[in-house]
N, C-alpha and C positions, 0 to 999 in steps of 0.2 A: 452833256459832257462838259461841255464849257461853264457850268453851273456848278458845278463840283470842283474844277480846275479853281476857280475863283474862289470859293468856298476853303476849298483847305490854304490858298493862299491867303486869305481874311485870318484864318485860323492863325498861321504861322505870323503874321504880323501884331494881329491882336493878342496872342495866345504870350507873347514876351513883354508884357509891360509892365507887368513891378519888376523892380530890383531892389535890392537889399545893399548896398557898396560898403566896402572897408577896404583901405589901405594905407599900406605902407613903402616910407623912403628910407634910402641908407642916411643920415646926418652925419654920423662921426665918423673921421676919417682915420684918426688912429686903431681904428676897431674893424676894420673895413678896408678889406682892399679894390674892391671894385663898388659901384656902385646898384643898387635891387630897387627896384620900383616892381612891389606886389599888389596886385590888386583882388581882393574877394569878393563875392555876390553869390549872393542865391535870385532865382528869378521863377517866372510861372513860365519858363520855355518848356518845361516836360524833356524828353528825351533828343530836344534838336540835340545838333552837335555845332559847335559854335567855333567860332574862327577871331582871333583878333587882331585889327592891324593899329601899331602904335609908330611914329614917324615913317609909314610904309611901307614896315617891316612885318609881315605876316608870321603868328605869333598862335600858338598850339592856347586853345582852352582845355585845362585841365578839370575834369569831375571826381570831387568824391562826393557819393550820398545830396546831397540835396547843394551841395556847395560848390561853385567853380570860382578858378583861382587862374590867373595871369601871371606869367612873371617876366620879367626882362633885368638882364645884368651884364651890365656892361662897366669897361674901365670908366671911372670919374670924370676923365674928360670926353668921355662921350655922350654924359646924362649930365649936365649941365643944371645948375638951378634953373626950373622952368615950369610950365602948366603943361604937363601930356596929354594929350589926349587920347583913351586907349579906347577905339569902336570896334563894338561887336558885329559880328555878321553871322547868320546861319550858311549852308550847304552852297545856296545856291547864291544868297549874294558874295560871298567869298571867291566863286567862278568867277560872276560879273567882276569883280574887283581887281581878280587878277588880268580879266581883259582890260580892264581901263587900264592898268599901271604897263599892263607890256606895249600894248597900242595908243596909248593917252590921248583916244578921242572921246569927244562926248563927254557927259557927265559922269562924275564919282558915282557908285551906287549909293542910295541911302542904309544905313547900318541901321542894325533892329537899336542901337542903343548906344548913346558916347560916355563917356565915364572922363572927369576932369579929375588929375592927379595933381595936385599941387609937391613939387619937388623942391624942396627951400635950399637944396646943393649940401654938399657934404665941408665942414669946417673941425677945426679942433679944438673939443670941446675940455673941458677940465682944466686941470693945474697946470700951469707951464714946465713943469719939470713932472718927470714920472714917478709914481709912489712907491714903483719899486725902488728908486735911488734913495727917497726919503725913509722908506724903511732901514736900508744898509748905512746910512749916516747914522742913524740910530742906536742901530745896531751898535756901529764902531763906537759913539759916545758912551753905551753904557758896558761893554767891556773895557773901557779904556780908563771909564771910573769907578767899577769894579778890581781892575790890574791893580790900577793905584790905592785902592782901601788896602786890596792884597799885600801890600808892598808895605804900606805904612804900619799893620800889624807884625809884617815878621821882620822888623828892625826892632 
């Protein structure tokens, strides 16, 4: 009994060790009202179901098809430019986990897997004035020298 216990837990340990990583941060702030730090991966977990905790806030793994995805969004000043760290857990260390955080003895559990997000903070990116203004200036100059050709033909 204890041979198989061991056994599918080898399994579930070993069974998660490729990842595949993508993601992405919000940068621009005038396009963005809050801040998203997504994070993608495919893995050889098979059907675990996965849990993830990012500043120790436990955090829904989402699946479609062979792909899982993270996300976290918060106001701007709450994702600060920084390195996140988003760690994955299966079933049962995500239990563990949530016992260390309520009772905070002992050690963290170990996560099947950490994922380093680099967040460069969100800035304002482009022209200092907005292109809509610079379109309507436009605008106004070329009716305005249009008016005036008008004007000087029917004198």
């Amino acid at each position: 009994m204890k041979s198989i216990l061991v056994l599918a837990l080898l399994h579930l340990t070993l069974g998660c060790s490729n990842f595949d990583v993508k993601s992405y941060t919000t940068t621009n702030i005038a396009l963005a009202t809050e801040t998203a730090v997504l994070v993608e991966f495919t893995s050889d977990c098979g059907d675990a179901k996965l849990s993830a905790v990012v500043d120790g806030e436990v955090l829904p793994v989402y699946s479609a098809g062979e792909k899982s995805m993270v996300t976290v969004v918060k106001e701007h000043s709450q994702l600060p430019a920084n390195t996140y760290t988003v760690d994955l857990y299966d079933e049962a260390g995500i239990v563990a986990f949530k016992n260390f955080a309520k009772e905070g003895a002992g050690d963290a559990p170990k996560a099947i897997h950490s994922i380093s997000v680099v967040h460069p903070g969100v800035s304002k990116e482009g022209l200092p004035i907005q292109s809509e203004f610079i379109v309507m200036v436009v605008a106004l100059l070329v009716w305005w020298g249009a008016n005036s050709i008008k004007a000087k033909i029917s004198e």
